[in-house]
Structures are given as structure tokens and as C-alpha cells.
C-alpha positions in Angstrom: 99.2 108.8 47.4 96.6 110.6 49.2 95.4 113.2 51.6 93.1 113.6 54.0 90.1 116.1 53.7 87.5 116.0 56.3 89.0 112.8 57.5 88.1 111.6 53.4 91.2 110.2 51.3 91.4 111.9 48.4 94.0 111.6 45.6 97.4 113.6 47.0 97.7 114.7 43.5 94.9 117.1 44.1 97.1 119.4 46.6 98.6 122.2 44.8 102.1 122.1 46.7 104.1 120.0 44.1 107.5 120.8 46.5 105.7 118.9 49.9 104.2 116.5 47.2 107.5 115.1 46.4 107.8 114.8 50.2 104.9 112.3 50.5 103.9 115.0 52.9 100.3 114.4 53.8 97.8 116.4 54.9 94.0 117.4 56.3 92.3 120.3 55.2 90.8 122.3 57.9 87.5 123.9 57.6 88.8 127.3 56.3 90.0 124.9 53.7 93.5 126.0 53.6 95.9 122.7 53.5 97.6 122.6 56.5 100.1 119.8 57.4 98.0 118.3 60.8 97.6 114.1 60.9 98.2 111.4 58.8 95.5 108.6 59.0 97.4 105.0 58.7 97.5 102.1 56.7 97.1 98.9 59.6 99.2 96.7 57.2 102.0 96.0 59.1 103.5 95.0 55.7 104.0 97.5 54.9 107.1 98.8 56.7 109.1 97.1 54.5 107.9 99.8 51.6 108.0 102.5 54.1 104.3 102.7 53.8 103.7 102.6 57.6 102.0 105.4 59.0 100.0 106.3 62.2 97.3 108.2 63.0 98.6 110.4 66.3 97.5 114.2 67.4 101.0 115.5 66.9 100.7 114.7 63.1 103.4 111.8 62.6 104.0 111.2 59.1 106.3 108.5 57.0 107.7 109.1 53.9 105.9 106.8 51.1 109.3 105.9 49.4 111.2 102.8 50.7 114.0 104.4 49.4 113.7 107.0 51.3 112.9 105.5 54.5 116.9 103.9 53.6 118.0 107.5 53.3 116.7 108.7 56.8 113.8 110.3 55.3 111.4 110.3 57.8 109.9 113.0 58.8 107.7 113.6 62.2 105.8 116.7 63.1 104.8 118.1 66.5 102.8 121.6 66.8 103.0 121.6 63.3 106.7 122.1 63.2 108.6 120.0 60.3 111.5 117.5 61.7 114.1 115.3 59.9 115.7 112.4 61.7 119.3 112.0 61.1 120.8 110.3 57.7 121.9 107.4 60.3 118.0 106.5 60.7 117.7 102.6 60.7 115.1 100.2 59.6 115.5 98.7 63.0 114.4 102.1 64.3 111.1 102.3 62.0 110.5 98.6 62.8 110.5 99.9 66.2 107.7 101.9 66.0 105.3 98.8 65.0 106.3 97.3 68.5 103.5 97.6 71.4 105.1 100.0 74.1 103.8 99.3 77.4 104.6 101.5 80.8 104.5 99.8 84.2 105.1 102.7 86.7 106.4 101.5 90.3 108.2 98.9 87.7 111.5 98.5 90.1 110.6 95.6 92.3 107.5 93.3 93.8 104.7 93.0 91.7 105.4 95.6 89.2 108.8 93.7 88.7 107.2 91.0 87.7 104.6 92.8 85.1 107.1 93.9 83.6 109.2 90.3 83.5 105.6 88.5 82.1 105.0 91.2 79.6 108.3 91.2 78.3 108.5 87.3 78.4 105.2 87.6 76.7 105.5 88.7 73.2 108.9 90.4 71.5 107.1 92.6 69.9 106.3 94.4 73.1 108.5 97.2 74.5 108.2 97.8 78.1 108.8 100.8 79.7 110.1 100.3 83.6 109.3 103.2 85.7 110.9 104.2 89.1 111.0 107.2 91.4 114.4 106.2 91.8 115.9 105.9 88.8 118.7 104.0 89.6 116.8 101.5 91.4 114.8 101.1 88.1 118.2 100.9 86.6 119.4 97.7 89.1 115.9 96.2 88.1 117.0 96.3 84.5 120.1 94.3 85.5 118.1 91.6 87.0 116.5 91.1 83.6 119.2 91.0 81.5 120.4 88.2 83.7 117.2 86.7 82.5 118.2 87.5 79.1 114.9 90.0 78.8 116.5 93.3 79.1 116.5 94.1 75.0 113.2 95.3 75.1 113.3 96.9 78.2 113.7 100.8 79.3 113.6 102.4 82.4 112.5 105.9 83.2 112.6 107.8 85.8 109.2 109.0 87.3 107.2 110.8 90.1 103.7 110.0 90.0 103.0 113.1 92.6 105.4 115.4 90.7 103.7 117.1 88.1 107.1 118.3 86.6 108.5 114.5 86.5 104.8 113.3 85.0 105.6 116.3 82.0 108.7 115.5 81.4 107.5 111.4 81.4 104.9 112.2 78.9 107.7 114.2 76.5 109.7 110.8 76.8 106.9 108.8 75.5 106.1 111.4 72.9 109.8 111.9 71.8 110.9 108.1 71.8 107.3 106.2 70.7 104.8 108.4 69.5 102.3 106.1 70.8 101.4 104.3 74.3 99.5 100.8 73.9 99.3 99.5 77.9 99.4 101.2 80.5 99.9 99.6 83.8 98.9 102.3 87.3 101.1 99.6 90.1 102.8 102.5 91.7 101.6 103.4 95.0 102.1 103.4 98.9 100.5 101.7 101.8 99.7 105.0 104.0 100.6 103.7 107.3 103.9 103.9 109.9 104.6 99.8 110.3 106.2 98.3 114.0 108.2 95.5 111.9 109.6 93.9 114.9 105.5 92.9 116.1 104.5 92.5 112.4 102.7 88.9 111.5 99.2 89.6 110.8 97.6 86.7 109.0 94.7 87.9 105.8 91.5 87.0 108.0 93.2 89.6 110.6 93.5 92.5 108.3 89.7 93.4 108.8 87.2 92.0 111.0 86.7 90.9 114.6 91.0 91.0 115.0 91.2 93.7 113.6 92.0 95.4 116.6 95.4 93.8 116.8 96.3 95.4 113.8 96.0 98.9 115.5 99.0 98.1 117.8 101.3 97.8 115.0 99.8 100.5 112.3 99.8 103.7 112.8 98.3 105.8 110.2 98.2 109.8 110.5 96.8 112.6 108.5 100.5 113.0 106.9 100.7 109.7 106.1 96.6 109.5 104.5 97.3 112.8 102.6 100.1 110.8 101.0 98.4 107.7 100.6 95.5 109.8 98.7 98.0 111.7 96.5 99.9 109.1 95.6 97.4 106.1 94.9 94.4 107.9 93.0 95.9 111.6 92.5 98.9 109.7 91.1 97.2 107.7 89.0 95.1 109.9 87.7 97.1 112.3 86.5 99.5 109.7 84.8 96.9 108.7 82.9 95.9 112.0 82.3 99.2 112.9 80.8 99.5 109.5 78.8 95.9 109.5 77.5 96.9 111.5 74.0 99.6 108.5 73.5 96.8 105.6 74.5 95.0 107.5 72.1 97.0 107.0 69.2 97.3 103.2 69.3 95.2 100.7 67.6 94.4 98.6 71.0 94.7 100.9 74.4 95.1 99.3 77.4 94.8 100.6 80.8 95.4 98.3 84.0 95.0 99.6 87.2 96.4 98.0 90.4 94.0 97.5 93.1 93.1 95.5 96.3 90.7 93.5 97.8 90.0 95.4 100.9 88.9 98.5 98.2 85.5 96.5 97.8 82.6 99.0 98.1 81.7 97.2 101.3 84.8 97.6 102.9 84.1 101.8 103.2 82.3 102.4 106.1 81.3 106.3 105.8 77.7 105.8 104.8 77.6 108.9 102.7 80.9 108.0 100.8 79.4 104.4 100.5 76.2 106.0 98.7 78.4 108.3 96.3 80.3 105.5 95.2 77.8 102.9 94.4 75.6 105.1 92.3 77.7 103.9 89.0 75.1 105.7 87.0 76.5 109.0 88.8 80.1 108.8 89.1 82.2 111.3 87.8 85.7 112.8 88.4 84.0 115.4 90.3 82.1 113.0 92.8 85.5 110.8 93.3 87.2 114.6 94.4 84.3 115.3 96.7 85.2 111.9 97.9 88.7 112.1 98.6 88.7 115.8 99.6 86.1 114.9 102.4 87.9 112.2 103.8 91.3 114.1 103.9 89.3 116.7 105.7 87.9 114.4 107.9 91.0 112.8 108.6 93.0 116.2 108.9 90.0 116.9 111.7 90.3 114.1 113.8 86.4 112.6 112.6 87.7 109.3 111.0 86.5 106.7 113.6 83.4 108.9 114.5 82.6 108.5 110.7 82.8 104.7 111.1 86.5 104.1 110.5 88.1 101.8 113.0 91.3 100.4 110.4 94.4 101.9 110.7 94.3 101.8 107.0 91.6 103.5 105.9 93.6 106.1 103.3 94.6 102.7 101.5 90.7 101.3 101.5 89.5 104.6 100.0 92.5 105.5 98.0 92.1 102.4 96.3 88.1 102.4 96.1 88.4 105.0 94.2 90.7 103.6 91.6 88.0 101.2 91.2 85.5 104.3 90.5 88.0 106.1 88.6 88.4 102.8 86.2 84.3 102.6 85.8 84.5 106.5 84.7 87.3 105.8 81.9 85.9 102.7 80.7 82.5 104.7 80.1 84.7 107.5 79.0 86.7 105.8 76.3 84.5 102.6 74.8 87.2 101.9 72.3 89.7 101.2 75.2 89.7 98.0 77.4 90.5 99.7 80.8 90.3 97.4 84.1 90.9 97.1 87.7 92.4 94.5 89.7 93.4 93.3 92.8 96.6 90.8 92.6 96.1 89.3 96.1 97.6 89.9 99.3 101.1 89.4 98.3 104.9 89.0 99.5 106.1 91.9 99.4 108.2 95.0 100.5 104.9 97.0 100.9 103.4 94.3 102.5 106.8 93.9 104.8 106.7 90.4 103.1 103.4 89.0 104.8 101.1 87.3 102.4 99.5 84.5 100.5 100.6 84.7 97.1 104.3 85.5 95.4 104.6 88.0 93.2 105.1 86.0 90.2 101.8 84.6 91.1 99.8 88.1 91.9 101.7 89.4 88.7 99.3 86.9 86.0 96.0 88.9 86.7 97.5 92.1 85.6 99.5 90.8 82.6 96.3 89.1 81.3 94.8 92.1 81.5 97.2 94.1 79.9 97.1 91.5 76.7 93.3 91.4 76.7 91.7 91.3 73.5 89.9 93.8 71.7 86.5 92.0 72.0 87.5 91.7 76.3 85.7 93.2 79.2 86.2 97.0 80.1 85.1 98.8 83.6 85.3 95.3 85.6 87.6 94.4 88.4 89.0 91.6 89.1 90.8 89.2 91.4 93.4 88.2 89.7 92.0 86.7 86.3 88.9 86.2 87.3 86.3 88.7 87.1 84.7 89.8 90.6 82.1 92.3 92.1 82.8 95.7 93.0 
């Protein structure tokens, strides 16, 4: 038995409190060097869950009694803010075994592509549990029916989540915290288009998106400073702050994984402010702070009417830069945590609801690159983007 001092094991039998050391309490002495029960660094032997020797290393402190027999008695014990808590006698081994699983959360998980991450991750290894969000919970819930059809609901949940709610990304991160204790992948799919669509005149072909027809796609997109705002809020400020809130979980597992959803119209060469062009291809300087000047300035632009006189002439433009930035955003994290494997990608121009079903590729198909990504080894790529699984330029 042992306890941590200065992130050192030492022998447990050195702490003084016999009544926690019956426990198999552990703790980390803090600099005052008074014992204080804070973390418990883990044994990776997955083996040893079946002594009820399997603990984890997290910033709320979770710790495992040492005795099987105890672990058979509902004696584990978890602490958050340094507060003691005992699971109920019922505990199960299937419950502890649980905690060994990877936990993966797709948000925007209730149809189209991120329907489909979710469907390949969960088809993908049992061991994985994947966590299906939805703003709609109920939506998420009708998703969940369409796996268990498929016989892949066991390792499924679905959560309900806001990414532009700060309350609903709070209470998110309390469910990961409450239920896991730990995030592995995380999958940023949610997000919005930013423009007002004439269905009825809709069948724009990819080579008329952007370039010399592009023109055509003005008469049947309409994009306002409403709809940009939203577009910006929901696409980076979205995803940002989701991973903000999850980053203490992805911090707590042994392989983090974070996969955010891109396009191929977000390409650097695709923005055509010069000066926003300029900020973002300096990779040496990008921050979180140029990535705000970037988006602030083009709302205000966009709020002021100076979007075409700045060299925008898409209807889309909230989407390119929205999603440009995701790629920056990804280059930032990836420098920002080396020991995570944190990517970008863009699935394709796909069939879906977004895309009011015009496209090249299926969602099944646009759904590999990401999945692939999500399972990426430890010794894979980090701060890349790519087109589906294969690696591309920025």
C-alpha cells in the first residue's frame, strides 16, 4: 500500500492515520506537509480490477479501495473537492468494470454524420462507451432507438446538450464527472450552416459552391448578421467552450482524443480578408486571443454591412471562417497539450439534413475519417487536418 508524497510512492504505512489506513485511503502530501486526501496516482494494469486494485489518476481525487473484498461490499469510495463519498452497498463489479471502458462523447450525435460516429465507434470496440449528445434530447433519444435496432444500443447514452448554453455545457460536464470520472474522445460534430436555404431552387453541384458559379449560389442562400452571429457562436464558440469544460475529464485519461469536425471550404485559402488571412497563417503566432480578434472582427464587419467590400462574395462566409478557425483552434490545442492527439477534419461534402441532402459522399462514408481519428494511436499525428483519412494541407 502506498501514498503519494510529491507525486513519490512511498510506503502507506508511513501515514500516521491508522483509521483512513484501513480504508486504503490514499493520499499526497502538500507542501505544508500536512496529509491531505487530494489524488490517487494509478496502477495501468487493467488486471487488476479483478483485486480491486484499479485506480486512476483524476483532479477530483478518485480513489478505489485496495481490498477485493471490499470492492464486493460496495466499498468504493470517490472524492470530489475533497469531500468523502460511499457508493451504495448494491455497487457491482459490472459498475467498476465500467469505469475501465473508453467513454467517448459525439456532440450533434442525433443524426447525419455524427449518427454515424457514434454507430462506427460503438461497432468499433465494446469496450468503448459512447456518449450521444443532442440539443434535443429526445431526438438523441429516437437516435438511440435506431441503434438498438442494430443491436448497438448497450453501450450507448444520450445526453442532452447546448453547445451555446453555458448552463447546459455545466451541467454536461457534471454528467461526465458524476457517471465516468474520465473523458477519453472527444468528438466537436455539432454545428450549423449559417445561412436561410430556398429548398424548392436548391441543386448546387461541389464545383458550384465556390468559384466562377458561385454566383448562382447567392439566389438561393441568404446569409445575415443574425444568422453569421449564430454560425460563429455555435461552430467555434461552441466548440470551444465544450472542450473547455471537458478538458479536466480528457485530462484524466491515459489516451485523450479530440476530433474536431471541419470542412473543406475552411482551407486558409478560401478566406478572403487579407488581414484575417495573415493572422491565421502565422501558426507560430496563433493563440486563443488572435482567433477572438478574428472572429469578433468579422462579426463586426458583418454586423456593419463591410463583408463584400472586405472581399467576401459567398453567401456563406460565417461557415468558411467559423470553421477556419476550428482548424486554428485545433493547431493551438495540439501545441497546448503534446500528450493528447487532437485533429481536424473535413468528412466531405455529404448527404445530409444540413446539406438539404446535396452531396458526394453518405454519411456512413464521411463518418470513417473521424472515427479513425478518434481511435488513433498514441504514437499518431496531432495538429493536422485532414480529408477524411488522409492527411491534407491547411
Amino acid at each position: 500500500m502506498w501514498y503519494a508524497r510529491d507525486r513519490q510512492y512511498i510506503p502507506l504505512e508511513t501515514v500516521e492515520d491508522v483509521d483512513k489506513i484501513s480504508q486504503c485511503v490514499y493520499y499526497e502530501l502538500h507542501l505544508d506537509n500536512h496529509p491531505t486526501v487530494y489524488a490517487l496516482r494509478h496502477s495501468a494494469h487493467t488486471s487488476m480490477v479483478s483485486r480491486g486494485m484499479y485506480y486512476r489518476s483524476m483532479v477530483y481525487a478518485l480513489r478505489h479501495s485496495a481490498h477485493a473484498s471490499m470492492v464486493l461490499r460496495g466499498m468504493y469510495y470517490r472524492s470530489r473537492e475533497y469531500h468523502m463519498e460511499k457508493f451504495n452497498s448494491n455497487f457491482e463489479i459490472k459498475s467498476i468494470i465500467q469505469y475501465v471502458k473508453r467513454i467517448a462523447v459525439v456532440t450533434g450525435g442525433k443524426r447525419g454524420i455524427g449518427f454515424e460516429i457514434c454507430k462506427q465507434l460503438v461497432s468499433s470496440d465494446r469496450d468503448l462507451l459512447v456518449v450521444i449528445t443532442a440539443k434535443d434530447e429526445q431526438k438523441g433519444l429516437q437516435s438511440l432507438d435506431k441503434l438498438r435496432t442494430l443491436g448497438l444500443s448497450e453501450n450507448v447514452a444520450v445526453r442532452q446538450l447546448n453547445v451555446k448554453n453555458p448552463a447546459s455545457i455545466a451541467s454536461f460536464a457534471d454528467f461526465i464527472n458524476t457517471k465516468f470520472g474520465k473523458l477519453d474522445i472527444l468528438v466537436n460534430n455539432a454545428g450549423v450552416n449559417g445561412i436561410i436555404v430556398d429548398e424548392k431552387n436548391l441543386n448546387v453541384k461541389p464545383d458550384e459552391v465556390t468559384g466562377v458559379k458561385q454566383y448562382m449560389t447567392k439566389q438561393i442562400m441568404l446569409q445575415t448578421y443574425e444568422t453569421a452571429k449564430d454560425c460563429i457562436e455555435t461552430n467555434y464558440y461552441g466548440t470551444k467552450h465544450v472542450t473547455e469544460a471537458l478538458l479536466p475529464f480528457l485530462n484524466m485519461s491515459t489516451s485523450p482524443r479530440i476530433v474536431n469536425i471541419s470542412t473543406g471550404i475552411s482551407k486558409l485559402e478560401n478566406i478572403k480578408d487579407d488581414r484575417m488571412k495573415k493572422m491565421l497563417s502565422n501558426v507560430d503566432g496563433l493563440t486563443e486571443d488572435v482567433l477572438e480578434e478574428v472572429v469578433t472582427g468579422f462579426l463586426r464587419d458583418a454586423k456593419d454591412n463591410l463583408l463584400e467590400e472586405k472581399g467576401w462574395d459567398e453567401p456563406f462566409s460565417a461557415y468558411i471562417v467559423s470553421k477556419t478557425v476550428i482548424n486554428a483552434y485545433t493547431r493551438v490545442l495540439a501545441k497546448k497539450y503534446p500528450s493528447f492527439r487532437i485533429n481536424t477534419v473535413n468528412p466531405g461534402f455529404t448527404k445530409t439534413e444540413m446539406t438539404h441532402y446535396q452531396g458526394i459522399y453518405t454519411p456512413d462514408e464521411a463518418a470513417k475519417g473521424p472515427v479513425r481519428l478518434a481511435l488513433i494511436p498514441d504514437e499518431g499525428p496531432s495538429g493536422r487536418f485532414f480529408f477524411q483519412t488522409e492527411e491534407t494541407n491547411f
